[in-house]
GUDOVEX-217105 format. One line per 10 residues: number of its first residue (from 1); their letters; for each residue x, y, z of N, C-alpha, C. Coordinates in steps of 0.001 Angstrom, whole numbers, plus 500000, padded with zeros to 6 digits. Example, Ala and Ser with C-alpha at 12.3 -4.5 7.8 and 13.67 -1.06 7.14 Angstrom:
// residues 2
1> as> 513190:494310:507800:512300:495500:507800:513200:496700:507800; 512850:497750:507080:513670:498940:507140:512900:500030:507870
// end
This chain:
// residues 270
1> xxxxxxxxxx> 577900:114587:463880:576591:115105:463502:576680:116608:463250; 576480:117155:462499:575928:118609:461679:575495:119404:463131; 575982:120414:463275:575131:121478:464267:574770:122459:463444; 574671:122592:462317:574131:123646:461773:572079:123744:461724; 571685:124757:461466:570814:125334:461875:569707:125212:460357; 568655:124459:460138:568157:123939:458841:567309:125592:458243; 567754:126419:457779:566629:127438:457117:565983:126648:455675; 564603:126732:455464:564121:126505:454413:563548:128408:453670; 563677:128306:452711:562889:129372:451953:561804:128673:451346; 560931:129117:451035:559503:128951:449989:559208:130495:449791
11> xxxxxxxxxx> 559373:130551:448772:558943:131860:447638:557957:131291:446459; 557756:132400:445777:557416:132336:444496:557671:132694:443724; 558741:133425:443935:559773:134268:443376:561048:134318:443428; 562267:133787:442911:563607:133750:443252:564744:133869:441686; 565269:134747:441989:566579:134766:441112:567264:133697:440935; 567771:133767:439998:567562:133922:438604:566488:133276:438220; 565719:132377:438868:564445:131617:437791:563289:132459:437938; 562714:133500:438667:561965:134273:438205:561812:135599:439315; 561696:136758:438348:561874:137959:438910:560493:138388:438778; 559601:138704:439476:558562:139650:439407:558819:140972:440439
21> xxxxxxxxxx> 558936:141114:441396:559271:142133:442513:561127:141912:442123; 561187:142967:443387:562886:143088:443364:563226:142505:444464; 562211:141921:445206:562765:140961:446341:562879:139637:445947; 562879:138680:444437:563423:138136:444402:564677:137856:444123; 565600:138860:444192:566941:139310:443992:567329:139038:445691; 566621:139487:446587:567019:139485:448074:566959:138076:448212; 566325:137427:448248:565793:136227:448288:566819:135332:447864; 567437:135356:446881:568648:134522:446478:569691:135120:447390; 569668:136054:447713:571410:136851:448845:570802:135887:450095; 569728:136029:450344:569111:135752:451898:569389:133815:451731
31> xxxxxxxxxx> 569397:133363:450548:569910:132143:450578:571026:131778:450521; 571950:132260:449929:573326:132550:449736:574261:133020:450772; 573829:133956:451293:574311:134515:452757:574222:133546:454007; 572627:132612:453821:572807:131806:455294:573411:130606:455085; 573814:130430:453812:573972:128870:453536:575749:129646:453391; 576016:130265:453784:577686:130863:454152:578148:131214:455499; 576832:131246:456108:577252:131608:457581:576256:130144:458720; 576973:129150:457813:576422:127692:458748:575011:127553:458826; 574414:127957:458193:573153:127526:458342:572539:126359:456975; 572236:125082:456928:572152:124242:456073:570582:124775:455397
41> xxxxxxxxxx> 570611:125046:454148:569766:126108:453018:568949:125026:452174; 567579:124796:452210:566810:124388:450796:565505:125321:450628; 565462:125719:449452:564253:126736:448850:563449:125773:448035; 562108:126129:448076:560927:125435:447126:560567:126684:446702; 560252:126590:445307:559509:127452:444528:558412:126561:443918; 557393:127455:442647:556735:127066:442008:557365:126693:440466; 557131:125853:439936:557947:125418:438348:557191:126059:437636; 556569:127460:437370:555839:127995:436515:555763:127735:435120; 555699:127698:434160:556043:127642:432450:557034:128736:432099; 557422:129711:432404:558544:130643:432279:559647:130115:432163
51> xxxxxxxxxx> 559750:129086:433614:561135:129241:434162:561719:127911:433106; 562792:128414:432089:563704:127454:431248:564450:126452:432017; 563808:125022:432016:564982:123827:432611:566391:123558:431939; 565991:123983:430743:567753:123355:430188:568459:124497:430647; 568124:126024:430464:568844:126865:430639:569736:126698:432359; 568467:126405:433046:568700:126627:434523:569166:125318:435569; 569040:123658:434130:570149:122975:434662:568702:121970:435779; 567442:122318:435640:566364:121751:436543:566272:120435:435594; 566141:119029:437215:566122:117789:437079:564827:116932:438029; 564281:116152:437657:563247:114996:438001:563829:114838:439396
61> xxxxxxxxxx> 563468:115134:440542:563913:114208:441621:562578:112935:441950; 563400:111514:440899:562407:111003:441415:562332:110251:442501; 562495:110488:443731:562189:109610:444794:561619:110444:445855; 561263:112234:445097:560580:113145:445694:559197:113279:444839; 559092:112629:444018:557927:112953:442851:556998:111972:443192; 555812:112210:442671:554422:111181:443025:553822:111713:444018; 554001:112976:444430:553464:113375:445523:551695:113436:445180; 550974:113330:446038:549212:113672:445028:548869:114303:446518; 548267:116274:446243:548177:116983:447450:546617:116860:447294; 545784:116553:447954:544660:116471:448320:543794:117315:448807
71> xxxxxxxxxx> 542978:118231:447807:542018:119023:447919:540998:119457:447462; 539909:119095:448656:538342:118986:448483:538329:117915:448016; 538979:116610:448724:538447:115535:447702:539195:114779:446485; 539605:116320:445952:540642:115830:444285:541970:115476:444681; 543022:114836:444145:544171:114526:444018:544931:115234:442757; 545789:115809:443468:546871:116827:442201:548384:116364:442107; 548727:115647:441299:550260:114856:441593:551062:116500:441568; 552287:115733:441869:553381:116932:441911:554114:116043:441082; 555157:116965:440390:556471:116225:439797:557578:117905:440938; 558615:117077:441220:559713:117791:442223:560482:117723:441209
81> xxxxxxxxxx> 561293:118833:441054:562769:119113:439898:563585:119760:440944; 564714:120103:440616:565590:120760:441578:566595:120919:440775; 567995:122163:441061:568606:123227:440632:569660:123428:441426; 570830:123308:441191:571844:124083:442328:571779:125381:441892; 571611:126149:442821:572005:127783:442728:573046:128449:442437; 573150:129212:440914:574244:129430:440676:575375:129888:441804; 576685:129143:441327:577554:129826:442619:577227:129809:443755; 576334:129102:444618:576190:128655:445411:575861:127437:445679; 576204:126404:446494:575845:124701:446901:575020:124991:448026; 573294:124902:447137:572414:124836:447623:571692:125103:446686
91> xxxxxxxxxx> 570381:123949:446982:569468:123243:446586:567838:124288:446286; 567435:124551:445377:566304:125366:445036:565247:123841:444556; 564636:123201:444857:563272:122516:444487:562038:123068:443875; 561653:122782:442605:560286:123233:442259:559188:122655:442124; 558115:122915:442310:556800:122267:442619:556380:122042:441160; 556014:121063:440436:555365:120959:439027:554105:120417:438670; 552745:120819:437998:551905:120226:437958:551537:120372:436505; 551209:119459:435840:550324:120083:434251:549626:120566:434325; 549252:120753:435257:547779:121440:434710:547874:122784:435108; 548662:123529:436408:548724:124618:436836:550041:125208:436693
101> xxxxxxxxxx> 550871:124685:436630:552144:125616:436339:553167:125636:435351; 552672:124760:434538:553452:124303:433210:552830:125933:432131; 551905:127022:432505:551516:127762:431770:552665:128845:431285; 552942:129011:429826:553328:130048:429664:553213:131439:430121; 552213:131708:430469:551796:132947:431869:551975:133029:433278; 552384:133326:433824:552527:133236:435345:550622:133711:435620; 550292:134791:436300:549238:134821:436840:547730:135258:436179; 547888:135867:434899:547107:135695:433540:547319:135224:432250; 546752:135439:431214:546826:134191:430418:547542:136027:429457; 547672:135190:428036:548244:136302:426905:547378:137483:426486
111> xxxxxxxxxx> 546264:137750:427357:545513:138829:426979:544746:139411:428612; 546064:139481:429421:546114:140151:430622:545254:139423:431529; 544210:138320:431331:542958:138155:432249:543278:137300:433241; 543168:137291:434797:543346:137046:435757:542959:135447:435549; 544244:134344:435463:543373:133160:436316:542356:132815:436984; 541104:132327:436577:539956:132059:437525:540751:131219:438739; 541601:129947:438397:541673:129035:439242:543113:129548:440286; 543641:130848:440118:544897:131287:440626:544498:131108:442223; 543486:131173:443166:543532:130351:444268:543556:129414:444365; 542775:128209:443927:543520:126441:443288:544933:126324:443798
121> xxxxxxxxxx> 545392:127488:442902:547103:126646:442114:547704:127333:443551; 547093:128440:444154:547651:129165:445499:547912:127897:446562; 546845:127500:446537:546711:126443:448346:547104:124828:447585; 547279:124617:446173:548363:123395:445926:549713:123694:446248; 550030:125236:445545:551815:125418:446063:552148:125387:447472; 550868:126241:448522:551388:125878:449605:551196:124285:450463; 550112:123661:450328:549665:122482:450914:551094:121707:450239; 551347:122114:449295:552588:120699:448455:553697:121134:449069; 554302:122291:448992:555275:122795:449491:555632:122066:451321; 554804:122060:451712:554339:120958:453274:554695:120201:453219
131> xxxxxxxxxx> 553799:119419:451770:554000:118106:451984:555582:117415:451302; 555867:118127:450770:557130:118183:449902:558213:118410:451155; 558123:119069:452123:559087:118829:453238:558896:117632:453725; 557926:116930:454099:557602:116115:454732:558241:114899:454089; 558374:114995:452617:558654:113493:452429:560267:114165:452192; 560851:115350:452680:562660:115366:452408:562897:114512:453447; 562017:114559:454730:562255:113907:455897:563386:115006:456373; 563241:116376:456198:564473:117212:456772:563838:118269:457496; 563802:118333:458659:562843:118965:459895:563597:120307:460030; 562825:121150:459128:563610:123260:459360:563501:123411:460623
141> xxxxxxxxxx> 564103:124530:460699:564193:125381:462521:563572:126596:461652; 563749:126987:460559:563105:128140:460379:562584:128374:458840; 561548:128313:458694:560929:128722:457445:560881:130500:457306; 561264:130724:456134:560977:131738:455459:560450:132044:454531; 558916:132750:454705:558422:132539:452877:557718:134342:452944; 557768:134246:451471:557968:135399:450769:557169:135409:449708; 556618:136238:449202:555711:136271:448322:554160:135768:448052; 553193:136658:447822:551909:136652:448363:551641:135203:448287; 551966:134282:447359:551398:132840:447130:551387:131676:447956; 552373:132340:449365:553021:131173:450616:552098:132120:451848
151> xxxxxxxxxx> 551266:133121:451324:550543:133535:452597:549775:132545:453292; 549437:131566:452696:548566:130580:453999:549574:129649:454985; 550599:129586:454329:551714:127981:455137:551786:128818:456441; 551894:130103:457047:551965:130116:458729:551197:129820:459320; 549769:129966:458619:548666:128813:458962:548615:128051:458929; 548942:127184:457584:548928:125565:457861:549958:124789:459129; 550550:125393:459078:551715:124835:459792:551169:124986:461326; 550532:126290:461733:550232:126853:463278:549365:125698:463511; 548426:125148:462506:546872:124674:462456:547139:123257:462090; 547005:122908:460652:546465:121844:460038:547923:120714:460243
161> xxxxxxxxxx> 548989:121612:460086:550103:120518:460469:551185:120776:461836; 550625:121060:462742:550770:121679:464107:551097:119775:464328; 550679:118898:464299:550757:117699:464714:551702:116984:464336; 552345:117222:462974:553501:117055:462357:554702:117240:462873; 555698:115755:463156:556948:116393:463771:557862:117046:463206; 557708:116886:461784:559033:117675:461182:558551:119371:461304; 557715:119388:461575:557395:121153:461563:557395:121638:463178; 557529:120859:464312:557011:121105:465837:558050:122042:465947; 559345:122463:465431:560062:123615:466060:560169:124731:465133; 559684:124229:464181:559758:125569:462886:559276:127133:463403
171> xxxxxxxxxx> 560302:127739:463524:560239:129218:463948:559375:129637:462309; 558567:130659:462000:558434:131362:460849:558496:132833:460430; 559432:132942:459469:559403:134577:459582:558676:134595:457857; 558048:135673:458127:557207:136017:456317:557446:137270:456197; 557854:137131:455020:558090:139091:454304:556508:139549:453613; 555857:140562:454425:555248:141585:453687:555721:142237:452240; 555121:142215:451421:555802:142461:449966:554732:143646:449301; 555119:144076:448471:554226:145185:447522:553066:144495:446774; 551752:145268:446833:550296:144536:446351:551110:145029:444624; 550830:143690:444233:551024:142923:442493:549721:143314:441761
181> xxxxxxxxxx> 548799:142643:442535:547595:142263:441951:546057:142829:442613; 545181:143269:442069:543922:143519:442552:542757:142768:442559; 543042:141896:441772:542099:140793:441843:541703:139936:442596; 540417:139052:443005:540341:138378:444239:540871:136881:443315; 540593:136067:444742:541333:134458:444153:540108:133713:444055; 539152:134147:444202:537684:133462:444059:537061:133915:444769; 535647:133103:444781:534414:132992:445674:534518:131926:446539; 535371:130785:446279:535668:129427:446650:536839:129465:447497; 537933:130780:447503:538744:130385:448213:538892:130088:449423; 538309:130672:450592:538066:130221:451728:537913:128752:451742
191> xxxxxxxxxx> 537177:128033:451513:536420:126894:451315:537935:125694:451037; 538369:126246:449668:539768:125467:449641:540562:125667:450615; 541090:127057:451016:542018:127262:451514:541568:126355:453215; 540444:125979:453524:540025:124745:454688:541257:123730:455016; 541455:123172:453589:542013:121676:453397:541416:120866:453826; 539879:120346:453440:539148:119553:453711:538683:119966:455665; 538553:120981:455775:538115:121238:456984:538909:121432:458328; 540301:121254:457857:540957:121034:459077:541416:122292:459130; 541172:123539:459105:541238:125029:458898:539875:125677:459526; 539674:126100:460628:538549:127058:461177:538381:128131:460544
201> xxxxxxxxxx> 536669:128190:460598:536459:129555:459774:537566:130835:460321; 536951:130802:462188:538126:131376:462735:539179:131851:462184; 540136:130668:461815:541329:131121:461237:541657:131529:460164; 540579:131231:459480:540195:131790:457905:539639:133447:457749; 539123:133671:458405:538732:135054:458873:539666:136429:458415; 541330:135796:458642:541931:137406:458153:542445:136997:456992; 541931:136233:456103:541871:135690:454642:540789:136251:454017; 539621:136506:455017:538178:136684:453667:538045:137614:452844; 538933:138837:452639:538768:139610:451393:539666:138771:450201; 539453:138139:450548:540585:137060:449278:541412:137727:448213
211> xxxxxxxxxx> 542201:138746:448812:543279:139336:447303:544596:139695:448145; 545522:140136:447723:546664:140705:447531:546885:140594:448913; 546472:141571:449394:546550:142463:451003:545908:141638:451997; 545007:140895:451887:545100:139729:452833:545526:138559:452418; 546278:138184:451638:547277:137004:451937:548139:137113:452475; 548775:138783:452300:549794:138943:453301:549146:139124:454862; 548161:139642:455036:547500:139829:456268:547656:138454:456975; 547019:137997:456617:547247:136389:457088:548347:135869:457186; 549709:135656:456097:550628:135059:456470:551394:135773:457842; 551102:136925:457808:552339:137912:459086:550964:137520:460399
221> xxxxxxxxxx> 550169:137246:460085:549315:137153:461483:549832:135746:462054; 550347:134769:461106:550607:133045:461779:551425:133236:461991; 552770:134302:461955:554507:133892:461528:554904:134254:463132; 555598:134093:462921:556719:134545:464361:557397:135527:464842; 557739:135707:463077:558400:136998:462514:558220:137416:461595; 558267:138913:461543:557961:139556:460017:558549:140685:459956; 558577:140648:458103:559640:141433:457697:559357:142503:456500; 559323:143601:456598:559077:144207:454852:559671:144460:453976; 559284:143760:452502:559931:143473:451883:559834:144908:450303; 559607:145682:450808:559739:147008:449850:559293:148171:450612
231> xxxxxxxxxx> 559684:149137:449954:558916:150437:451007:557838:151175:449950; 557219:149992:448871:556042:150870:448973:554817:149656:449204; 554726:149233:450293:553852:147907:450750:552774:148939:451372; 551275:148242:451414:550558:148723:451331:550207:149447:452892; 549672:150422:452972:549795:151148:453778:548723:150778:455586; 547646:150638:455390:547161:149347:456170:547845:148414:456593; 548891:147963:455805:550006:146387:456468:550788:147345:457204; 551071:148097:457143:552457:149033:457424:551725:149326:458986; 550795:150246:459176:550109:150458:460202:549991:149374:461156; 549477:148080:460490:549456:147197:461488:550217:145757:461746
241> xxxxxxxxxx> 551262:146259:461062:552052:145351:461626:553578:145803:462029; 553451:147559:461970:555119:147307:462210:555322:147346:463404; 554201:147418:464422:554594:146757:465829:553671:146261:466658; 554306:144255:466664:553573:143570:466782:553703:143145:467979; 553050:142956:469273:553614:142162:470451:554209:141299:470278; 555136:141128:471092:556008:139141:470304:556463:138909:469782; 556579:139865:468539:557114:139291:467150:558510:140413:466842; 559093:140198:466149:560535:140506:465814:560057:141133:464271; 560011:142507:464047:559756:142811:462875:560789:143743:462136; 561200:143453:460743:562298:144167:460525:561427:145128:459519
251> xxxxxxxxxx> 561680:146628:459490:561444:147692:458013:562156:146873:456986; 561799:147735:455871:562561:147379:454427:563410:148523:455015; 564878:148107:454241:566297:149056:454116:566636:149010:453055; 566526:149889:451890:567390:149645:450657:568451:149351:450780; 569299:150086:451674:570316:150153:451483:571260:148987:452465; 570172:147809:453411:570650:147007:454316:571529:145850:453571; 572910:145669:454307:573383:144266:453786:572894:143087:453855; 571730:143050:454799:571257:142057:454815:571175:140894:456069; 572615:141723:457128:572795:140802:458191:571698:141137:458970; 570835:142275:459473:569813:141785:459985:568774:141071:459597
261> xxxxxxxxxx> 568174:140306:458607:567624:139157:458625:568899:138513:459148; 570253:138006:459023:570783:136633:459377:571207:136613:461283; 570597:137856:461592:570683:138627:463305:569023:138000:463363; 568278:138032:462922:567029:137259:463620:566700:135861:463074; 567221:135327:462015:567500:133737:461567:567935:132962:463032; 569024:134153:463494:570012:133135:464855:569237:133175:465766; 568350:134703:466121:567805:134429:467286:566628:133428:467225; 565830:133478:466202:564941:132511:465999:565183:131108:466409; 566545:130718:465336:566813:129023:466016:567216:128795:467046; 567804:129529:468374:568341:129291:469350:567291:128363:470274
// end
């Protein structure tokens, strides 16, 4: 039997299939690096319309596909594709929907304007991303997610799938990242981001300015661990989170190799 140690990534961002920040450049080392030092590696991203399948070698996994994530009621299938990482043996999975990520735009359309439904497509990537572990049937010791769009999963996971065995030991560490965007994700997001109610206002609470700076607020408030992922992150996050009771928090280092994330990966799974 395997003693190695299961890290999952969930980004929204990862090299080579899509660069917006420069931490998705880290993000591929931080996969590459643990899946070299014994730790067994799978990343989920989003299948945006950008990211080229023939170029990048992405395939149908169908006995992961048919997924339908359930919210407010509606049903949203998933189609699952997946990618070996260049030069590395390990597995990148992407989340696919027609209707939300097949867009030639990532987060506005061809004349700059903010997605109305970009909270929607927010709490499908993370609710699917869940449920998309759930049916690998492969139980992480440590999730890592990155990028404003996975700010709710330390919640879901603390909360709505706290009951779930494949998640009962999942350590979580989340990277704080640089505000992208100024825009809110709705009037509705709270409400979705519920999942049919099984989410307290309570816990919804360091979500309600619904933009940028509280998605990260929220994801580093559920995690275990947290990490910053640029040094020009917003200055409020910086204040209050670079020292957290409990929690294991690393600065951004330009110039770090990187082994301290794989120095708190270990302590995490122990």
């Amino acid at each position: 039997m395997s003693t190695k140690k299961r890290i999952l990534f969930i980004a929204n961002e990862m090299s080579p299939y899509l660069e917006l920040t420069e931490f998705a450049e880290i993000i591929n080392k931080l996969a590459v690096l643990s899946n070299d030092n014994n730790f067994e590696v799978r990343c989920i991203m989003p299948k945006f319309g950008t990211i080229n399948e023939r170029r990048h070698r992405l395939h149908e996994v169908v006995r992961l596909s048919g997924i339908n994530v359930t919210i407010q009621n509606d049903d949203y299938p998933l189609v699952i594709k997946v990618a070996s990482l260049p030069n590395a043996r390990l597995q990148v999975y992407f989340l696919d929907n027609e209707d939300f990520f097949k867009r030639k735009t990532i987060f506005t359309d061809e004349n700059e304007k903010w997605y109305d439904d970009n909270g929607l497509r927010t709490v499908l990537f993370c609710k699917g991303a869940l449920e998309t572990v759930k049916k690998f049937g492969w139980p992480p010791d440590l999730i890592h997610c990155s990028g404003w769009m996975t700010g709710l999963i330390p919640m879901f996971i603390k909360n709505a799938y706290k009951r779930e065995p494949i998640f009962s030991n999942s350590k979580i560490v989340f990277t704080i990242g640089q505000t992208t965007f100024k825009q809110k994700l709705g009037s509705d997001f709270l409400k979705i981001a519920a999942i049919n109610d099984l989410i307290t206002p309570k816990e919804l609470e360091y979500f309600k300015e619904n933009n940028n700076v509280a998605m990260f607020r929220g994801g580093a408030q559920f995690a275990d661990a947290i990490s910053f992922g640029a040094d020009n992150v917003d200055k409020k996050l910086v204040e209050e989170f670079s020292k957290v009771k409990g929690k294991k928090v690393l600065k951004f280092d330009a110039e770090s190799d990187l082994t301290d994330y794989l120095q708190l990966y270990n302590d995490l799974a122990k």
